[in-house]
C-alpha positions, 0 to 999 in steps of 0.5 A: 506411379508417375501421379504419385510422385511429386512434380518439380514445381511443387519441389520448387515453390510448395515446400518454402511455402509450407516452410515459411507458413510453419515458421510464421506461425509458430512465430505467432504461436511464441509471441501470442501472449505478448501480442494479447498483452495478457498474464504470462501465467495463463500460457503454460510453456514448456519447460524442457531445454528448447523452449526455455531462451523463448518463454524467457523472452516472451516473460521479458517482451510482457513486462516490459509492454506493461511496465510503467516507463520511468526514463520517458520525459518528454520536451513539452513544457509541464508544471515544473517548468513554471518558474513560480512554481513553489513545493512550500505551502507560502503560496496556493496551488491553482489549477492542479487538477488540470496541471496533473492531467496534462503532465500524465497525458504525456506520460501516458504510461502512468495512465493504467492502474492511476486510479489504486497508486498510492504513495505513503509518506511517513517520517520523524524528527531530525534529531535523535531521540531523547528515548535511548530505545526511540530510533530502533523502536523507530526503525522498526515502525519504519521497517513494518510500513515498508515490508506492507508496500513491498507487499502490495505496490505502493510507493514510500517516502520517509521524511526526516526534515520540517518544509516548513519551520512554523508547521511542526508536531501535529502540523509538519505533515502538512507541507509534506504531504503538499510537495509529495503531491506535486513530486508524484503526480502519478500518485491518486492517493497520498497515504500519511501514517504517523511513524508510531502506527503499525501494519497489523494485518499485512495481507488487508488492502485498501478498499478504495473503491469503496471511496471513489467519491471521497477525497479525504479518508480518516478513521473516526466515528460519525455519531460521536462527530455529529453527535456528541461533537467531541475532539476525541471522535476522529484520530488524524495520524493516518488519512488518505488524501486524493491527489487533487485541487480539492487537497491543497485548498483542504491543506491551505487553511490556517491551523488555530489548534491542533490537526484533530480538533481543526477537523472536527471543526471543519466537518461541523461547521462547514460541512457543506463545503467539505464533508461531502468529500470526507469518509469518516471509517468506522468499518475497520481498524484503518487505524486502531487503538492499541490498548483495544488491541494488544490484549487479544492478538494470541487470540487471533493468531488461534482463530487463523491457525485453525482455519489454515488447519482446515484448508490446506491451500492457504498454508501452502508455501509460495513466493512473496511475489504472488501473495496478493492472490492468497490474500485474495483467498484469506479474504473469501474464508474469513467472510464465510467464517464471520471473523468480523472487524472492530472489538467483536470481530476476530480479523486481525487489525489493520493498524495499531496505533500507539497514541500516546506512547511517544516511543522517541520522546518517551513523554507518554501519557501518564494513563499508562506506564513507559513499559505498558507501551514498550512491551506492547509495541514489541507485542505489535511488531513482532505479530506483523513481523511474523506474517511477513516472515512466513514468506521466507520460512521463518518465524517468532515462537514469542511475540515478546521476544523480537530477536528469537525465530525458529524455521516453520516445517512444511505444510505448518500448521496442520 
């Protein structure tokens, strides 16, 4: 029986060795998934009372190794230590591209993720609007551009005052744009969206990829452009523009007309040395009419009721914060179903803009009536508002009727 039994040396020395192994491994075991820097989603943990402190700490530990770090900012010299160094569009940037680097490179928490940052600039005038409903329509133009970066990530900037006296209406988003450049240089893209234009599909994100070698984007239709050479073949209100050397010597000509015209022009006569870097978008709304709009949103409303109808992972309720994988999801049915972009198709439109309309000065154009445009702006706003509302269980039973909201029932609309 005595070899049975367990020698004092193995008492001694064998159970802290099995002891310290089990500890260390678990430890392991805890803190794997920050040590693999992946998802925390992807590790089911527990959730009875002796793992809750731990997968709270590992969620902390995650985020904060992936988290960009907005506190570092290192001694070394950058850009913004040049005493010449100016925000205003009086004098030219020179070797930016090159300045940008190097402040990221000591920054290097930016560095993942550079190439889809987007920061969106937007804004109007500083003084009250002659329209006696222009600040509210206003604020809530400003409250759509803000409810689509919350969903998506992107940073915004609303400016309410002119950088330059000389550059205003068409041209006072120059000079924005220009020191929002040099503000975010963690920014690839500056997104400007003229404040009367409205996020209409709030789950559409920007293809970007899709512009990689492109560092300008407008919306617009070549054949007219190169074709017909006409003013009207490109609106300017809303443009992407790439964080770039090539930006500010685009930014640095003198305007002779207004910013459309002064495009067109530039993409006619010296393609060479711009158009290759222009992406004229013709493949969605990236931004749309709204009188090619209005008119059929109860019908898109419809088409998606009725593919929600069918597939019940889509209706499903889930937090705000993960909504990017069910747009994910939209986006596969609504290919399999051929919804289509432009006037034939039945995808709702990324963004309405309301040329023309000129909801705070209330100047509009004479082909339509002041409550064409107030009605349809309500119509708009209220279709948007919607899609952010189902987050929160909520939602307008009128589009024409912005202050009314009914509670949805589980598992709408089947």
């Amino acid at each position: 029986m005595a070899n049975r039994r367990t020698s004092p040396s193995f008492a001694a020395t064998g159970i802290p060795i099995i002891a310290g192994t089990t500890v260390a491994l678990l430890l392991l075991w805890a803190f794997w998934p920050a040590i693999n820097l992946t998802t925390t989603h992807r590790h089911r943990i527990p959730n009875y009372n002796g793992f809750k402190t731990f997968s709270g700490r590992i969620r902390n530990l995650t985020a904060t190794v992936k988290r960009v770090n907005l506190t570092h900012d290192p001694p070394e010299p950058t850009f913004y230590d040049d005493p010449d160094l100016t925000y205003t569009i009086t004098k030219p940037m020179k070797n930016w591209d090159e300045k940008r680097r190097e402040w990221l490179d000591l920054h290097p928490s930016f560095i993942p993720g550079l190439e889809t940052r987007v920061l969106l600039i937007t804004g109007s005038q500083p003084n009250p609007c002659q329209n006696p409903i222009g600040d509210h329509l206003l604020l809530r133009f400003f409250k759509n551009k803000v409810d689509y970066c919350r969903i998506h990530g992107y940073d915004i900037f609303y400016n309410t005052v002119q950088f330059h006296p000389k550059m205003f209406t068409y041209w006072a988003k120059i000079p924005t744009v220009r020191a929002a450049m040099l503000a975010h240089p963690e920014a690839e893209w500056i997104w400007w969206v003229d404040s009367d234009a409205v996020f209409t599909d709030m789950d559409f994100k920007l293809p970007l990829s899709r512009y990689k070698d492109h560092n300008f984007v407008v919306h617009g239709w070549p054949k007219l452009i190169y074709e017909k050479r006409s003013w009207t073949s490109l609106n300017a209100g809303v443009f992407l523009i790439r964080n770039s050397q090539w930006a500010f010597d685009f930014m640095d000509g003198k305007p002779e007309s207004d910013d459309q015209t002064g495009l067109v022009y530039l993409l006619l006569k010296e393609k060479e040395k711009w158009g290759n870097k222009i992406y004229v978008e013709d493949g969605y709304y990236f931004e749309g009419y709204w009188m090619e709009i209005v008119g059929k949103l109860e019908n898109v409303t419809a088409r998606y009721n009725a593919v929600e109808r069918r597939e019940r992972r889509l209706r499903r309720r889930h937090g705000e914060k993960v909504r990017e994988g069910y747009c994910a999801l939209w986006e596969e049915f609504l290919e399999a179903e051929g919804a289509g972009y432009g006037v034939d198709g039945w995808r709702r439109p990324f963004m309405t803009h309301f040329t023309g309309c000129q909801p705070c000065s209330g100047t509009h154009n004479e082909m339509y009536s002041m409550q064409d445009c107030w009605d349809a702006m309500e119509k708009v706003l209220n279709f948007a508002d919607n899609q952010v509302l189902r987050s929160y269980g909520f939602m307008h039973p009128s589009l024409g009727d912005s202050a009314s909201v009914v509670p949805l029932p589980f598992d709408y609309p089947a």
